[in-house]
N, C-alpha and C positions, 0 to 999 in steps of 0.2 A: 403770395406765391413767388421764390425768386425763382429765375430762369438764368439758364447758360450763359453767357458769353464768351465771346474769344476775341484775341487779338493778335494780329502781324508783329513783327517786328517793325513793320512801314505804321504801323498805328491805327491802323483799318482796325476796327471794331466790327463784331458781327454776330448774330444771334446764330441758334444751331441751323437754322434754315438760311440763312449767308453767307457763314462760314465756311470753309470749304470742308468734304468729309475730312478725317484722316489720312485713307489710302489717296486719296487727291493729290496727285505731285505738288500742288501750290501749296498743302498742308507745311509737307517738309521746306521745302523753296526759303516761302514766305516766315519759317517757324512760327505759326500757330500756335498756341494753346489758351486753354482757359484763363478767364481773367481770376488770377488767384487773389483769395480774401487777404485785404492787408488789415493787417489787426491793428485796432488801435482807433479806425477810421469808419463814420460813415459816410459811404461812397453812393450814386447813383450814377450808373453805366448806360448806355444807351445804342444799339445797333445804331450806323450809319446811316444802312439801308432803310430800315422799315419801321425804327422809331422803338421796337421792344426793351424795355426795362429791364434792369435787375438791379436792388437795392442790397449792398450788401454791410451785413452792422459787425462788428468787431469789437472784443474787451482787450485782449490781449495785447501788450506792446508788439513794435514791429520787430521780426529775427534781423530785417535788415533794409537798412533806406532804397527806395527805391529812385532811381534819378533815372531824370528824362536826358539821355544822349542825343544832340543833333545836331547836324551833320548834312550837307548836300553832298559832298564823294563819299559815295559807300566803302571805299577802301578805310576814309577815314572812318565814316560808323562804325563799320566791323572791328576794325582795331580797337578805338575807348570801349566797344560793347564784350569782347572779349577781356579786355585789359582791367573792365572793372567789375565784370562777374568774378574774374581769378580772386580778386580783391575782397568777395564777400558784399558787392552791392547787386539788388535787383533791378535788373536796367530794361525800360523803355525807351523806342528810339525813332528819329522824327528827323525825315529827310528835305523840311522846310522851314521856315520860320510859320507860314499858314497852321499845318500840320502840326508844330510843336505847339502852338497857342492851343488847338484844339484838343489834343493829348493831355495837354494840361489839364484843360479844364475838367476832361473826362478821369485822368487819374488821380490826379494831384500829385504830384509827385513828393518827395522830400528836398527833392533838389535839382534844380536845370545846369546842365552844363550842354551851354550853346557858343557853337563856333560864329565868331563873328562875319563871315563871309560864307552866306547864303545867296545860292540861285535868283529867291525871288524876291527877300528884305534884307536889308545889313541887320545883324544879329542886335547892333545894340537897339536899333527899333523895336525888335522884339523885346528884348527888355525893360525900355521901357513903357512895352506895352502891359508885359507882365504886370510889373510893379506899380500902373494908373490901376489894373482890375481889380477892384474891392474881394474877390473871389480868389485870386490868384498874389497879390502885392506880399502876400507873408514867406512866399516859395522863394529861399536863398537863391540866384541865376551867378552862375561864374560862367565868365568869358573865355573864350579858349582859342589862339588865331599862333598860326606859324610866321606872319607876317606882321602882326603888329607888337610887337615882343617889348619895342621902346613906347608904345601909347600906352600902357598897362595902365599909369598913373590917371590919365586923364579921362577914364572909366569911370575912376570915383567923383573925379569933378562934379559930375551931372549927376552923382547923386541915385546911379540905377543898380549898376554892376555891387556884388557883393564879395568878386574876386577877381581875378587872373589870372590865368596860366597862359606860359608859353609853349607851341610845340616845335621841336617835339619833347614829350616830356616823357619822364622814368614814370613805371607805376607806384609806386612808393612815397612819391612827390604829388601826384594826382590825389591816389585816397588820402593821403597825409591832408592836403589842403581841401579835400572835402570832408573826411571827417573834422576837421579845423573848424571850417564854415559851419558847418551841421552842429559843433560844440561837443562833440564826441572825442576831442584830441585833447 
C-alpha cells in the first residue's frame, strides 16, 4: 500500500499526519505539496517524524531533472529556485549542507547545485561527502560561490566538483551548464 507524502521547500518530509493541512498558513509559507512520482525511478520516501514509507516505482522517463538547490540565504534559494523552475527544472531545495546530504538521500536528485559557503559545512565538504556515498557518488554536484569566481579550477583538483559557476550568473548560462553536466546540451 503506498501512502502520501509531502514536502517543504526547506526539505521537511512528512506523512499526511505531519504535514501540515492545506488551509494551514505553513501549507502556503513552507510550499507544501505532494511528493510527485519521478518517473524513471524507484524511490523510498520516508516521514521525518514517524518513520512512514511510501515506495514509489516509475516506467516512464523523467519530463524534467529534478536538482537539489542549496543555499543558506534564502534570498539566494529563492532566486536559483525561481530562476530554474522558469528554465524547465524541478527543483528541491536545502538550506544546509546537513539538510541537502539528507534530501539527497531521500530524493535523489539528478543534480546538486550547492553553494559553496554554508552556515554549518563549506559546500565543498559536502561534496565530497556526496561523491565518498556509494548511494549518492553518481549525482553530478556543481559549485556555485559569488566569491570564489578565480578558485573554479581548483574544484577539480580534488577530484569532487563536476562544475562551476560564478555568481552572479544569467539564467541561460546556469541551465546551459546544467543541461551541459546532465549531457542533455
Amino acid at each position: 500500500m503506498t501512502r502520501t507524502l509531502f514536502w517543504s521547500r526547506k526539505g521537511e518530509i512528512g506523512c499526511e499526519q505531519h504535514a501540515p493541512d492545506t488551509k494551514d498558513p505553513r501549507w502556503q509559507a513552507e510550499g507544501w505539496q505532494p511528493i510527485a512520482d519521478v518517473p524513471g525511478r524507484r524511490v523510498t520516501y520516508q516521514c521525518q517524524h514517524c518513520g512512514t514509507r511510501a515506495i514509489q516505482h516509475q516506467t516512464r522517463p523523467p519530463a524534467s531533472p529534478l536538482i537539489l538547490n542549496v543555499d543558506d540565504r534564502p534570498a539566494s534559494l529563492y532566486a536559483r529556485d525561481r530562476m530554474l523552475r522558469r528554465q524547465g527544472f524541478t527543483v528541491a531545495n536545502a538550506d544546509s549542507g546537513q539538510a541537502a546530504i539528507n534530501i539527497a538521500r531521500q530524493l535523489l536528485p539528478h543534480l546538486i547545485l550547492l553553494d559553496v559557503h554554508l552556515g554549518d559545512v563549506d559546500g565543498r565538504q559536502v561534496c565530497q561527502h556526496v561523491k565518498a556515498d556509494s548511494a549518492l557518488g553518481h549525482i553530478p554536484v556543481l559549485l556555485i560561490s559569488a566569491t570564489l569566481s578565480s578558485f573554479a579550477g581548483d574544484t577539480f583538483h580534488h577530484g569532487t566538483a563536476d562544475g562551476f559557476i560564478a555568481e552572479p550568473c544569467d539564467p541561460e548560462v546556469l541551465a546551459g551548464t546544467i543541461r551541459r553536466v546532465l549531457g542533455q546540451a
